[in-house]
C-alpha positions as CSV (number, residue, x, y, z in Angstrom):
1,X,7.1,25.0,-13.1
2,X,8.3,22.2,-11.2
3,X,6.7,18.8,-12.6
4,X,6.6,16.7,-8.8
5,X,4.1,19.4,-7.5
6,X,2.7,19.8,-11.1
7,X,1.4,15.8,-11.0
8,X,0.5,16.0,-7.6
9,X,-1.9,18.8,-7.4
10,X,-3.4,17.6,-10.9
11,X,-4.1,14.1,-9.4
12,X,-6.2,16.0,-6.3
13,X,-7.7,18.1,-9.1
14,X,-8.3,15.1,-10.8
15,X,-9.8,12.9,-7.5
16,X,-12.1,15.7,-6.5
17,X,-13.5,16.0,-10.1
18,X,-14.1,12.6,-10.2
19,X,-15.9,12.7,-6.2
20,X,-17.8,15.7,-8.3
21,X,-19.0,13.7,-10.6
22,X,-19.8,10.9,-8.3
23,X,-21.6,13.1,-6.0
24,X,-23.8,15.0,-9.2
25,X,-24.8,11.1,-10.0
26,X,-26.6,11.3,-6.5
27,X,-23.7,11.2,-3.6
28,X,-23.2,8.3,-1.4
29,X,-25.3,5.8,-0.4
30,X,-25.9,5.7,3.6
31,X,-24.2,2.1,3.8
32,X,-20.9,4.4,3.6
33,X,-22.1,6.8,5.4
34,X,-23.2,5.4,8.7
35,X,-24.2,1.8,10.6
36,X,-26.8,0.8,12.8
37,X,-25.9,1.6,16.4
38,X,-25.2,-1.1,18.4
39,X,-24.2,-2.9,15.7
40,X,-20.5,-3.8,14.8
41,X,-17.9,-5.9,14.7
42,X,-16.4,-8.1,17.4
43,X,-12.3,-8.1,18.5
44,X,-11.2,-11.0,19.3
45,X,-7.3,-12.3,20.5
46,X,-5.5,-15.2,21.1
47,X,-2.0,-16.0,21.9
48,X,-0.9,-19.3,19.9
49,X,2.4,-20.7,18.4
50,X,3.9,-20.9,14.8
51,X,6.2,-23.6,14.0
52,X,8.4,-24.7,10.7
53,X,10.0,-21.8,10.9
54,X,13.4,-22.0,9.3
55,X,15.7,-21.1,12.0
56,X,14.1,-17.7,12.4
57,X,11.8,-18.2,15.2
58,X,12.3,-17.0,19.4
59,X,15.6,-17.9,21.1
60,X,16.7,-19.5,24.6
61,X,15.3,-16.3,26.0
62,X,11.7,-16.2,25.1
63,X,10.7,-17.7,28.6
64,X,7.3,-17.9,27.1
65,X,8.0,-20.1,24.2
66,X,10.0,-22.1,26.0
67,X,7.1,-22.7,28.3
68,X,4.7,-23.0,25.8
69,X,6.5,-25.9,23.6
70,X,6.8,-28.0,26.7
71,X,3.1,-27.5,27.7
72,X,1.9,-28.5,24.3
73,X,3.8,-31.4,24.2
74,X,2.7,-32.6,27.7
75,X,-1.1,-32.7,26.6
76,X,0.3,-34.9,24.1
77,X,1.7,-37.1,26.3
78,X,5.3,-36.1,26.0
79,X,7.0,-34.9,29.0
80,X,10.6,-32.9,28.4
81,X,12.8,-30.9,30.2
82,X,12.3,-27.6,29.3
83,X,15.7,-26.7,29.7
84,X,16.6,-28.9,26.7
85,X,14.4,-27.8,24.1
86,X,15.5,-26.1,21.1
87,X,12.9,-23.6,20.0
88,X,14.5,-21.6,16.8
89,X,11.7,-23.2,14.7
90,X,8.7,-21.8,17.1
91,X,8.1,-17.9,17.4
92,X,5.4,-17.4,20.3
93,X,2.5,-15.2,18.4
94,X,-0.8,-12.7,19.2
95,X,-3.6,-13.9,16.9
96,X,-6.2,-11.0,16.1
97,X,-9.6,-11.1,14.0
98,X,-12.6,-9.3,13.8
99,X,-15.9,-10.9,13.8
100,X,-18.9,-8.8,12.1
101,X,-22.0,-8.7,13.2
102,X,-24.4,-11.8,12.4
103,X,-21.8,-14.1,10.9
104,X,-23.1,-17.8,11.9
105,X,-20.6,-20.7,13.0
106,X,-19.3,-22.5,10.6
107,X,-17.9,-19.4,8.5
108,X,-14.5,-18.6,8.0
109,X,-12.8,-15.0,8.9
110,X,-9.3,-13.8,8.3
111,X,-6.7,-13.6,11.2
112,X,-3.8,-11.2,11.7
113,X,-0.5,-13.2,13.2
114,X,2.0,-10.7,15.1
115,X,5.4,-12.2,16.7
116,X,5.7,-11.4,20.7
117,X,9.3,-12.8,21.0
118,X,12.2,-12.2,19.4
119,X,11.7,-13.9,16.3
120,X,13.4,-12.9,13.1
121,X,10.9,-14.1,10.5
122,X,7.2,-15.9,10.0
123,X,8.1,-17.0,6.6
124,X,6.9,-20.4,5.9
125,X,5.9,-21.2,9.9
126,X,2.3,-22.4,10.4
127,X,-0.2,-21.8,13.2
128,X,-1.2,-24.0,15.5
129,X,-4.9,-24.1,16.5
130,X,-5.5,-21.0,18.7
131,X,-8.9,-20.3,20.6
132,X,-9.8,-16.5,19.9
133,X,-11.8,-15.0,22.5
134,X,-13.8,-11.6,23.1
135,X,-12.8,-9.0,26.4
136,X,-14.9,-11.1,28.5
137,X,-12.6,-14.8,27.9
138,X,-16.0,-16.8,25.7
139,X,-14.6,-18.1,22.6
140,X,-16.1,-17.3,19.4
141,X,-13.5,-18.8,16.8
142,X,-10.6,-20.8,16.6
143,X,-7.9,-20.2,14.2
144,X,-5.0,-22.4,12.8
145,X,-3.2,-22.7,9.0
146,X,0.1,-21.3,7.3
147,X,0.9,-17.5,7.2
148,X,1.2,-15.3,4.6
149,X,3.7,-12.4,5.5
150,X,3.7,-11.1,1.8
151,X,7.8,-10.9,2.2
152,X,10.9,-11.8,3.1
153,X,14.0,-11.7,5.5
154,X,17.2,-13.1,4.7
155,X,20.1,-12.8,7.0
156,X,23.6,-13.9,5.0
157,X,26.4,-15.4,6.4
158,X,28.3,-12.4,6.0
159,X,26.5,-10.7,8.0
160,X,24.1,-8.8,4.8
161,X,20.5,-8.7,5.7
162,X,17.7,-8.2,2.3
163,X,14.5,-7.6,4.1
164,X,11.0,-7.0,1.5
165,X,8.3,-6.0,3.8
166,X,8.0,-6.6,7.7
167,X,8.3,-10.2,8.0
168,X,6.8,-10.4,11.6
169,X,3.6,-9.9,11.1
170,X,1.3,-12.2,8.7
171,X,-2.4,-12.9,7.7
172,X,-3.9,-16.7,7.7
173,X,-6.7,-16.0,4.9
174,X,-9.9,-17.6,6.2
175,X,-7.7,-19.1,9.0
176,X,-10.3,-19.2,11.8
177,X,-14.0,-21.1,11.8
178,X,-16.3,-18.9,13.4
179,X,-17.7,-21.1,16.8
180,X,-20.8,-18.6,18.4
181,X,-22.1,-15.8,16.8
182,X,-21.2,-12.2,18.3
183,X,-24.1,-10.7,20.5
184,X,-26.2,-7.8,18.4
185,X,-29.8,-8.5,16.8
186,X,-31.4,-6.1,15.0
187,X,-33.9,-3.2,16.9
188,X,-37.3,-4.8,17.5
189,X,-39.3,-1.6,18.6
190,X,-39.9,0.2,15.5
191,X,-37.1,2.8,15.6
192,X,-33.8,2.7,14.1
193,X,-30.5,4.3,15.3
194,X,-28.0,5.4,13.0
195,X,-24.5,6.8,13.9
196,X,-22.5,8.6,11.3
197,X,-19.1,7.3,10.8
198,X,-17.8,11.0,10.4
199,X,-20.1,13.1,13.1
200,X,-21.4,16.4,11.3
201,X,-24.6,18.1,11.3
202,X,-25.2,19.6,8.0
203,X,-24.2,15.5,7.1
204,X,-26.8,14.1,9.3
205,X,-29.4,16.8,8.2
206,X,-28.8,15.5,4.4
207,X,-29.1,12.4,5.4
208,X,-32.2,12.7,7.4
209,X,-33.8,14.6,4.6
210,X,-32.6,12.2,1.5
211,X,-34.4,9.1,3.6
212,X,-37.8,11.0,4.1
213,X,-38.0,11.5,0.2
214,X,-37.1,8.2,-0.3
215,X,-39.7,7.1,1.6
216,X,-42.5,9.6,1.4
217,X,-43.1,10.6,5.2
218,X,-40.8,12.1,8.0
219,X,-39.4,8.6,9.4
220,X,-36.3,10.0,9.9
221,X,-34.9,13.2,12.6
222,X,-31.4,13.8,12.9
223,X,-30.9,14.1,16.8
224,X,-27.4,15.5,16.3
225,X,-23.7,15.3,14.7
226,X,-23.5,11.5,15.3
227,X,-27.0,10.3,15.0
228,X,-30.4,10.0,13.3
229,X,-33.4,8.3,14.0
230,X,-35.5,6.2,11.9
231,X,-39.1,5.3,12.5
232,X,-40.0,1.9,10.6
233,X,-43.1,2.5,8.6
234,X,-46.6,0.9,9.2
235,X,-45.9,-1.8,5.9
236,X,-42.4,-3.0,7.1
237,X,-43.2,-4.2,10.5
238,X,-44.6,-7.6,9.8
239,X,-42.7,-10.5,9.9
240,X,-39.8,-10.7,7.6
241,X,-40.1,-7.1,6.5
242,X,-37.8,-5.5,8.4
243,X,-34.3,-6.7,6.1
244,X,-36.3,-5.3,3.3
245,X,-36.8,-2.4,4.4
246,X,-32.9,-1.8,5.9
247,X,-31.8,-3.2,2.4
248,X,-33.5,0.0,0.9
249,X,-32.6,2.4,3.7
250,X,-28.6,1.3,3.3
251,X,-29.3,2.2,-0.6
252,X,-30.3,5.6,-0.2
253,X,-27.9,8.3,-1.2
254,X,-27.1,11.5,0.3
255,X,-24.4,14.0,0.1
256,X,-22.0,14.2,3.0
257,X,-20.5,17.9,3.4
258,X,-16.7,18.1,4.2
259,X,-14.6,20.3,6.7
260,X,-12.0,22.3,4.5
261,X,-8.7,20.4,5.0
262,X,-5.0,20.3,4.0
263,X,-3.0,17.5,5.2
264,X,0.5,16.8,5.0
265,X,3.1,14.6,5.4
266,X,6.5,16.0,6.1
267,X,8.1,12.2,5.9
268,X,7.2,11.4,2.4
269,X,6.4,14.8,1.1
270,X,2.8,14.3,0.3
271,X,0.0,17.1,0.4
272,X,-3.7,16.5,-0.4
273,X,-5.7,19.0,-0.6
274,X,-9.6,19.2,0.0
275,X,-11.8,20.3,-2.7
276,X,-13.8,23.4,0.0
277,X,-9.9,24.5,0.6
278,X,-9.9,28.3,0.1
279,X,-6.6,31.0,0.1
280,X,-7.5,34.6,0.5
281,X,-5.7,37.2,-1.5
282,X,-1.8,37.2,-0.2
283,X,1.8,37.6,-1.2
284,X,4.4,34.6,-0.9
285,X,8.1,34.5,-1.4
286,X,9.9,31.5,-1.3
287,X,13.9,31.0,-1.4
288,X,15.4,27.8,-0.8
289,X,18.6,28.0,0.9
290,X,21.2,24.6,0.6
291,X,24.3,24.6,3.2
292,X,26.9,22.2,2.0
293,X,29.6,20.8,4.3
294,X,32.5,18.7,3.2
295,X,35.5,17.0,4.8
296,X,38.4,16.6,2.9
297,X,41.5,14.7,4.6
298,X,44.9,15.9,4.6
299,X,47.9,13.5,5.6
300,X,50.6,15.2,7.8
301,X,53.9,13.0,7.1
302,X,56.5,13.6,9.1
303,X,60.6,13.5,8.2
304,X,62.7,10.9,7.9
305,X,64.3,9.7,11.2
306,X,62.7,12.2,12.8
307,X,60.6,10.3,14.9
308,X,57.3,11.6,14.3
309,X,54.0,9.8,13.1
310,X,51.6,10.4,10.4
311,X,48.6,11.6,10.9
312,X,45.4,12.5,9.5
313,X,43.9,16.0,9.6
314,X,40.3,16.9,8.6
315,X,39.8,19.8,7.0
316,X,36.1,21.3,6.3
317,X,34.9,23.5,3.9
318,X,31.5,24.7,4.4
319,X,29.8,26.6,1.6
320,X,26.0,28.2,1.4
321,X,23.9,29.0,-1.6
322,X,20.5,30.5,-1.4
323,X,18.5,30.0,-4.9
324,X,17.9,33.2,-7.1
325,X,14.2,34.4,-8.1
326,X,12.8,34.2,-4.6
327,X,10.9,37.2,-5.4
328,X,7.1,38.2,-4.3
329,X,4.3,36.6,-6.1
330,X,0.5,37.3,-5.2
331,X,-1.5,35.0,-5.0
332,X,-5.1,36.2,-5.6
333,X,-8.5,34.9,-3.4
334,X,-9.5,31.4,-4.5
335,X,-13.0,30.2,-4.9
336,X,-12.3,26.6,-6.0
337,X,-9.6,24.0,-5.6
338,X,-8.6,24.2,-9.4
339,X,-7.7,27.8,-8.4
340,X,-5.8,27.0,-5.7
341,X,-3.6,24.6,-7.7
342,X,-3.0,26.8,-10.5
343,X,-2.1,29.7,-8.0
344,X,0.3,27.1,-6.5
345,X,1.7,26.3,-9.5
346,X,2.5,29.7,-10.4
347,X,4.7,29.4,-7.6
348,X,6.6,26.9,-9.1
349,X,7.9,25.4,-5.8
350,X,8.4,21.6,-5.0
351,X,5.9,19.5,-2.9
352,X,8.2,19.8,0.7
353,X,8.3,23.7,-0.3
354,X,4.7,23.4,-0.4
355,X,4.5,22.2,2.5
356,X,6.6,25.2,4.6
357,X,4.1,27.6,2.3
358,X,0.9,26.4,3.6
359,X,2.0,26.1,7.0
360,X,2.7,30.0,6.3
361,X,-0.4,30.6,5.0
362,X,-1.7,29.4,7.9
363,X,0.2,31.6,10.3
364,X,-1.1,34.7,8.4
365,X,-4.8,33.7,8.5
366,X,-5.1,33.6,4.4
367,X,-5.4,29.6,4.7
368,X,-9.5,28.9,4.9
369,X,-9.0,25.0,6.2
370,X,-7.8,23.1,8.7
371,X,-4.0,22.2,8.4
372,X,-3.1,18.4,8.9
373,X,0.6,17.6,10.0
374,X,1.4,13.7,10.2
């Protein structure tokens, strides 16, 4: 039994029986589950500049940079040839937040710094103040402070580069003051919206069902996949009633139902498996077969005085070996995911074999889920 695809399918085993548990406690509560239509959070952009950068920032040819420096400098009174700065300590940058709903100026949010030139590294650069501003160009924060890229990028004079991370992107933790709050205001007319975060009916008919027990009435119809509607009762309508009685709806918990699902990733190997995955009962075989090619030189030297010149003659020796035991193994119908696993792990095949099996399975018809290539 091969121990990489042993660990893996125990940890899902081990992650669904934990959601199990979770979900026998009384499921998810509808905070997780869905939002307030018409309600969300805000993008805003900005183009700015970083500076003390050391030596890493946008060369002669970043145009914009160029143009930028000597803009910022004229509102300051100082007028320069453009043509004469020296900009390897400036890196021209997109600055990207989100504002939630009903944050009020004064607050601080996070901002995302991302390099439009060709700078090598933010390490250490700091930036400048930067208006952010929605689709429509009405500023709603302004950001400035030192990056944190959370790595490094060194370039040595030899020509080695040691690079930890992706140095061109960076965060500026509470780096913007919020200016004007983002439009959205909570539903005045006595019904509530909700849109699910993962459209499904039998999700939104749970959902629907765990708020009218909550509350003792039928306040709440699921219109379809994506939505439910809430009626605010009689008691919760006067004034200042109406974030007491969203601050229990948010709390109620439901169950949300999941499409059977196998995703993979061929890149790192990795295969999670959904806890309503099902295999009907088939027979695998599974060989793995290795080609191996190798090159090994042989030096032609010619005669004395004859004239000739040495040279260098590959020659290649290519040799294939398919791996014994690749015999049939059935696999009987599986009612849970702990069957599945142990039914794979009879197999005794790696995680990227895995992989190639269930993309079989799912060419024969005996996988019951959806299969998820990244």
């Amino acid at each position: 039994m091969k121990r990489p695809l042993l660990q893996t399918l125990l940890l899902q085993a081990l992650v669904w029986a934990v959601a199990a548990s979770a979900l026998a406690q009384g499921g998810v509560r509808l905070k997780e589950l869905a939002h307030i239509e018409g309600i969300g959070a805000t993008k805003l952009v900005g183009y700015g500049l970083v500076v003390g950068l050391d030596g890493t920032g946008d060369s002669r040819r970043s145009m914009a940079t160029l143009q930028s420096v000597a803009n910022m400098l004229k509102r300051f009174g100082i007028t320069v040839n453009r043509e004469d700065l020296r900009i390897d300590n400036v890196a021209a940058v997109m600055v990207t937040a989100d504002l939630p709903p009903f944050v009020k100026p004064g607050a601080r949010i996070d901002v995302v710094v991302s390099s439009m030139g060709d700078a090598e590294s933010l390490e250490g650069g700091t930036l400048l103040l930067t208006p952010l501003v929605d689709a429509s160009g009405e500023v709603y924060a302004k950001a400035q402070g030192p990056i944190s890229i959370g790595g490094f990028n060194i370039n040595t004079i030899g020509g080695e580069k040691v690079r930890k991370n992706y140095a061109l992107v960076g965060r500026v933790p509470n780096g913007a003051t919020v200016e004007k709050q983002a439009p959205g205001s909570l539903p005045q007319d006595g019904e509530i919206k909700l849109a699910l975060n993962q459209p499904d009916f039998t999700t939104a008919s749970r959902l629907a069902e765990a708020v009218n027990n909550k509350f003792g009435a039928e306040v709440a119809k699921p219109v379809d996949a994506g939505e439910v509607t809430v009626s605010v009762p009689e008691e919760y309508k006067q004034p200042g009633k109406l974030v007491a009685f969203l601050s229990e709806l948010e709390a109620v918990e439901a169950e949300p139902d999941e499409v059977a699902r196998v995703v993979v990733n061929e890149r790192t190997g990795t295969v999670v498996i959904g806890r309503n995955v099902r295999i009907s009962n088939v027979a695998v075989a599974h060989g793995n077969l290795t080609v191996h090619i190798s090159t090994t030189p042989i030096i032609s030297q010619p005669n004395a005085f004859s004239q000739g010149q040495t040279v260098v003659v590959p020659e290649t020796q290519t040799s294939v070996q398919e791996s014994p035991g690749a015999s049939l193994s059935v696999i009987p119908q599986t009612a849970t995911v702990d069957d599945v696993v142990k039914a794979l792990n009879a197999l005794g095949v790696t995680p990227r074999d895995l992989i190639a099996i269930f993309q079989a399975l799912k060419e024969a018809g005996a996988l019951r889920a959806e299969l998820v290539i990244l």
